[in-house]
Structures are given as structure tokens and as C-alpha cells.
C-alpha positions in Angstrom: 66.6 40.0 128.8 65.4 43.8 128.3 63.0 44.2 125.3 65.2 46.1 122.4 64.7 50.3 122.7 62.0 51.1 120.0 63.3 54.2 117.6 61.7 57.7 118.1 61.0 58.0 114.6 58.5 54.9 114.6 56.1 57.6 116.5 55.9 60.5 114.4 53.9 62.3 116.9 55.7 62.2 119.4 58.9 62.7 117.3 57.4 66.1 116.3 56.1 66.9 119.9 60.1 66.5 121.3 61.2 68.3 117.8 59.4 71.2 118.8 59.8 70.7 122.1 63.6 70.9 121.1 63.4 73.6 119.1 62.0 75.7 121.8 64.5 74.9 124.0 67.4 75.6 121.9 69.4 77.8 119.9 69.3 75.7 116.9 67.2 77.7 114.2 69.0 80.7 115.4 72.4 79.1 114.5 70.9 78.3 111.1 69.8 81.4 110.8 72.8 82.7 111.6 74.7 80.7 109.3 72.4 81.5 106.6 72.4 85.1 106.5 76.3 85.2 107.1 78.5 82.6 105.9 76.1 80.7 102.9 76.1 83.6 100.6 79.1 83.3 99.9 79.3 79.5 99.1 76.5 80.3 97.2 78.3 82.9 95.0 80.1 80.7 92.9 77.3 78.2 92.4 75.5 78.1 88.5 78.3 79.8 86.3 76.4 82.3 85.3 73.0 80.4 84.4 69.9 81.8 84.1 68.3 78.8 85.9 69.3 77.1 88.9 68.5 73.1 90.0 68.2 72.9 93.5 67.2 69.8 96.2 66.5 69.6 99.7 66.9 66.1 101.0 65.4 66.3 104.4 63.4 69.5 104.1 60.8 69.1 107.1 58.1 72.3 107.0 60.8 74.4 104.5 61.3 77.3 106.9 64.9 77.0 106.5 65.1 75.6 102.7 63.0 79.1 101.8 65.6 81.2 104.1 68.3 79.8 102.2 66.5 79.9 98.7 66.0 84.0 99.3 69.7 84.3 99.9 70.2 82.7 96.8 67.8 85.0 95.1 69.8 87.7 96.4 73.1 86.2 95.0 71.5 85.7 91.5 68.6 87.7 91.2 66.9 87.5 88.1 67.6 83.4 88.1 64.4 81.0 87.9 64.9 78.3 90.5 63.5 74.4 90.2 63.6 73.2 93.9 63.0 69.4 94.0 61.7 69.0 97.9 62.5 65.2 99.2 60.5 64.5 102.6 58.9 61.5 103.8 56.6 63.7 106.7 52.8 64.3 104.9 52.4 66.9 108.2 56.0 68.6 107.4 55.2 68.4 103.5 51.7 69.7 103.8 53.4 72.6 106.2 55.9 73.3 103.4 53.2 73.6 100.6 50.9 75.9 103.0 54.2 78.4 103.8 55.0 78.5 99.9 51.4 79.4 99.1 50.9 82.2 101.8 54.4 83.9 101.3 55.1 86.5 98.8 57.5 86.9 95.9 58.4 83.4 95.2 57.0 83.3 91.8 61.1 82.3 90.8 60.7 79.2 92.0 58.8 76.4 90.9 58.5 73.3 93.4 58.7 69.5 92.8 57.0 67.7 95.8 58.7 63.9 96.2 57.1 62.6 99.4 59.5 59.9 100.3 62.7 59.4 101.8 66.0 60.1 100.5 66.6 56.7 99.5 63.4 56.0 97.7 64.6 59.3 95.8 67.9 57.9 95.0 65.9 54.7 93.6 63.4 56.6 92.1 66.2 58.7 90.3 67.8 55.5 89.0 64.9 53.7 87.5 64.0 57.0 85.8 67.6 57.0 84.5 67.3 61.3 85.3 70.3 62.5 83.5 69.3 66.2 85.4 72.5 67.8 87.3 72.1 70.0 90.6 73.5 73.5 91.3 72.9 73.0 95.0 71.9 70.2 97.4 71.5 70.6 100.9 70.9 67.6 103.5 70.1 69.5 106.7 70.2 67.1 110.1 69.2 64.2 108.0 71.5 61.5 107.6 71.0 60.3 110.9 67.6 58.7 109.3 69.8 56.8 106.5 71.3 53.5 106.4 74.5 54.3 105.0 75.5 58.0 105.4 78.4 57.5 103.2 77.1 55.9 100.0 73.8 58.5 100.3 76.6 61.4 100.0 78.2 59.7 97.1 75.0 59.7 95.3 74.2 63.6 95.7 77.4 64.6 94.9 77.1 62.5 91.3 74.1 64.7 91.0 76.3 68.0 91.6 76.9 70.2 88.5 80.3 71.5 87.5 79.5 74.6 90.1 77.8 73.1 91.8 77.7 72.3 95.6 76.3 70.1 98.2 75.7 71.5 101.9 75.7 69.0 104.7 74.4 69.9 108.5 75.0 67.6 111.5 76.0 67.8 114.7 79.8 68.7 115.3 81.5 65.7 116.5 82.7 68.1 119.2 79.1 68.4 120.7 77.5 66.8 123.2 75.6 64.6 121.3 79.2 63.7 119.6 80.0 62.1 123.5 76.6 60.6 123.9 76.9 58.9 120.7 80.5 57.6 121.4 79.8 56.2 124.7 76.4 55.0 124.2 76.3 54.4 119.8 75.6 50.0 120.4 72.9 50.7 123.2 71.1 53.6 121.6 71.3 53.5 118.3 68.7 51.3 116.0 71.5 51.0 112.7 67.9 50.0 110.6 66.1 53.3 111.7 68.6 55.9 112.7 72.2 56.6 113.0 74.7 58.5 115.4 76.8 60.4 113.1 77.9 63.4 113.4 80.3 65.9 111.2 83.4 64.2 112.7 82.2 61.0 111.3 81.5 62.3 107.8 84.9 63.7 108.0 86.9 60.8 108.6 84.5 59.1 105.4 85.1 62.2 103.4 89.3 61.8 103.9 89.2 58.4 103.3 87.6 58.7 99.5 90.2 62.0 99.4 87.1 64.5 98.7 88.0 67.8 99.3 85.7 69.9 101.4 85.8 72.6 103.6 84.3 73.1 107.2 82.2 75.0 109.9 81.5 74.6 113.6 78.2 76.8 114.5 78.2 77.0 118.4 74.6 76.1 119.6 73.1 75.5 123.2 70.2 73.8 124.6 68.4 73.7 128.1 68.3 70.1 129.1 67.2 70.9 132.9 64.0 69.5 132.9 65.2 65.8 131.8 66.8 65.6 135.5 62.9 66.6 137.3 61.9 62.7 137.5 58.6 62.2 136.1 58.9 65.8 134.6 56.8 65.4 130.8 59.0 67.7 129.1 62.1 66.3 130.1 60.7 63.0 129.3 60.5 64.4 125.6 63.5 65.7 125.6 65.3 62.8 126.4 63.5 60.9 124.2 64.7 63.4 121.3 68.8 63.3 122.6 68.4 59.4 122.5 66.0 58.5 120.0 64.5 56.2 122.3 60.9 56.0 122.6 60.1 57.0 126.0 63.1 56.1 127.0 63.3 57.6 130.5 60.1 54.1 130.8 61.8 51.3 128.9 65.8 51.8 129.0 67.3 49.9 131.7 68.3 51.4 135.4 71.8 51.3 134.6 71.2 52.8 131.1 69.0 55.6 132.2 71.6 56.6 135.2 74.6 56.5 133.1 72.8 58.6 130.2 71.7 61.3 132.8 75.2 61.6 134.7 76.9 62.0 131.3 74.3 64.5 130.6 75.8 66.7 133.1 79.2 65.7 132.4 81.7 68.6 131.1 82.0 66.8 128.0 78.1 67.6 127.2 77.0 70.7 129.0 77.7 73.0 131.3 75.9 74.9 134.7 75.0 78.0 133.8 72.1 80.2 136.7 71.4 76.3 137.7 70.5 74.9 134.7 71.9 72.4 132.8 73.0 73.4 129.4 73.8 70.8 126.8 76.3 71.4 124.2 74.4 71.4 120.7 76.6 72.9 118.6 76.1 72.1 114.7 79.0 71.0 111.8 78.4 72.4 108.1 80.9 70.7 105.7 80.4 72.1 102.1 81.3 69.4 98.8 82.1 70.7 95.7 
């Protein structure tokens, strides 16, 4: 019997090495961007009624660059508003990257930060023992509720935290993606349920209909070069396909048969597509917005 897969997460250095890795190779923080200078400033109009102070948490912030893109289109919205951004992250490196990037940038003397290194989870227990009666104007969990055990309940909890105005902002990838296949074909063989989770907006969906919350949704078309992870023995593709199946060095330790049926669905239509001979994985990203 083949040893179980060990989670990607478990090694946080090479989890960061194929994050980057990842990042460099596709269109993701460009999406965000994207998204964030286009379509969040006006979810964000409505948020606060008219308060002169704003509550705000990041579940899942990583290194900030994004939570402090996102914060200076809310300054824009509401100038003049002071801004108490709770920042909930479990990564000392991303955490210690955050605090450096809010130290060195200018004008963000609006916002005062709470650092909670921990995951969401300890948060949510932390938050209950504490009995915190403090409401939220915005929440954002961006690509992290693959990293919880139960997706659903974790959204539940935020959006109990959510003032009147306020609104929670969830990022994952579209079910329509390509990781949206992999995960569907491959969820019992790839996924460790205790570490990590395939879910994807699709999935959140179906929860989010079935408790008849009302939300309102956005596909943000991404890409991603995945043509190294067919070069056998190539280092980066290694890393790469450690990062699409959360496997620790998974092209080493997953079966034959695994391996071979992850790489040809790789290059199925339903994931990518052949673009000047390389192999471009469909990456695109879901944004469902709670009120």
C-alpha cells in the first residue's frame, strides 16, 4: 500500500518557494489588481453608513500587499475615516513581511493594525472566549478557505461578525477553472480534509443557496504557465505541481498511475489550453460578496 500524500502546507518552505514560484508564472495578482481597482470600490461604497471609523479583518492576509491595495481604495471611498484592520495569519515570514511593508509605506497613519498570528480558527475561538461583542464593516478571506476544515461553518462565523453595512468578500478559485476539474476528478486522492480542502466558488455557492444567503458574484479570468511541470525532472515544474496538488513533492511520492492521470488532465481542454507551445492552465478566480 502507497504511503498517504503528505500536505504542501506541512513544509512552509517549500509552500512559499511554489507560491512564488506561482505567482511568477501567473496572472493572478494582476487579476486582483484588477479587481481591486475596478469592481471593489463600488462594493465598498455602501459599507460603514456614514461612520467616521471603519472595522476591518483580513483572514488569510499573507505579506498584505493586496489587504493594503484594497485598504487605499477604501480610503478613497471614505477619506477622512480612521480604519482598525485586525490582520489574522498563521505565517511569522508573511506576518513579519506585512509589518515591514506597513512600516516603510507612507500615508497610512489612518489605520491602526491588530496583529493575531494564528489561524482563522484559533481566531474564531479566541473571539468566543473573549465573548468580543465588536462588529465588522468589511471582512475579506482571500484564497484561504482551502486551509479550513469546514469552509461553511468558518463563513457563518464572519458573517455574524458583519455590521448592518457591512460586507464580507470571499476569493477562490471559480469552479469553472481548472483547478475546479482537478479537484473534481482527483478531490479523495489529493486532498488531506485535516490540512487542506478543494473548494472552490462553485462549492461555496451551492452552501451559500442551501442556507438561502443572498450574495452576488464575479468570475475574474486568470492564466498560468504550467509548461515546465511536463520537462520530467524539471525543478520548477516540480514546484509547480506540488502547488496545483498540494502534494508534497508530489511528482516523487504519488503513484505512476496518479502522476500520469494528473499530467494528462493537465493538458486536457477542461484545464488549459496550447497557446505558442505552452501549456496554459486555466486559473481563473470567483469573488462572491455577503452582505
Amino acid at each position: 500500500m502507497a504511503s498517504p500524500l503528505k500536505s504542501l502546507v506541512i513544509d512552509d518552505n517549500r509552500y512559499q518557494k511554489s507560491f512564488q514560484l506561482f505567482l511568477e508564472r501567473s496572472s493572478e495578482h494582476q487579476c486582483m489588481q484588477d479587481f481591486i481597482h475596478n469592481m471593489l470600490p463600488d462594493i465598498l461604497a455602501s459599507i460603514g453608513d456614514g461612520k467616521s471609523h471603519l472595522n476591518v479583518i483580513g483572514v488569510g492576509s499573507g505579506a498584505g500587499e493586496i489587504d493594503l491595495e484594497m485598504l487605499s481604495q477604501l480610503h478613497l471611498k471614505h477619506p477622512g475615516v480612521t480604519v482598525d484592520n485586525e490582520v489574522v495569519e498563521p505565517s511569522s515570514t508573511q506576518l513579519h513581511q506585512y509589518k515591514v511593508m506597513v512600516s516603510q509605506k507612507p500615508n497610512l497613519d489612518y489605520i491602526k493594525c491588530t496583529w493575531n498570528k494564528m489561524t482563522s480558527s484559533e481566531f474564531e475561538e479566541q473571539w468566543r472566549v473573549k465573548k468580543m461583542t465588536k462588529k465588522a464593516d468589511f471582512i475579506h478571506m482571500i484564497q484561504m478557505l482551502y486551509y479550513v476544515k469546514d469552509p461553511g461553518a468558518t463563513i457563518e462565523f464572519f458573517q455574524s461578525l458583519l455590521n448592518k453595512k457591512g460586507k464580507l468578500l470571499i476569493i477562490l478559485v471559480s469552479g469553472e477553472s481548472g483547478w475546479g476539474k482537478l479537484w473534481r476528478t482527483y478531490r479523495s486522492q489529493l486532498c488531506n480534509t485535516e490540512i487542506s480542502q478543494c473548494v472552490t466558488t462553485g462549492d461555496m455557492k451551492s452552501f451559500l443557496d442551501s442556507k438561502g444567503v443572498s450574495y452576488q458574484s464575479y468570475e475574474l479570468p486568470s492564466q498560468m504557465d504550467i509548461t515546465e511541470c511536463f520537462t520530467e525532472g524539471d525543478e520548477k515544474g516540480e514546484l509547480l505541481l506540488d502547488f496545483l496538488t498540494e502534494v508534497l513533492d508530489f511528482s516523487n511520492t504519488a503513484s505512476p498511475e496518479l502522476k500520469a492521470g494528473v499530467l494528462e488532465l493537465l493538458q486536457h481542454p477542461d484545464c488549459s489550453m496550447e497557446s505558442n507551445g505552452k501549456v496554459i492552465f486555466n486559473n481563473n478566480l470567483g469573488v462572491i460578496v455577503i452582505e
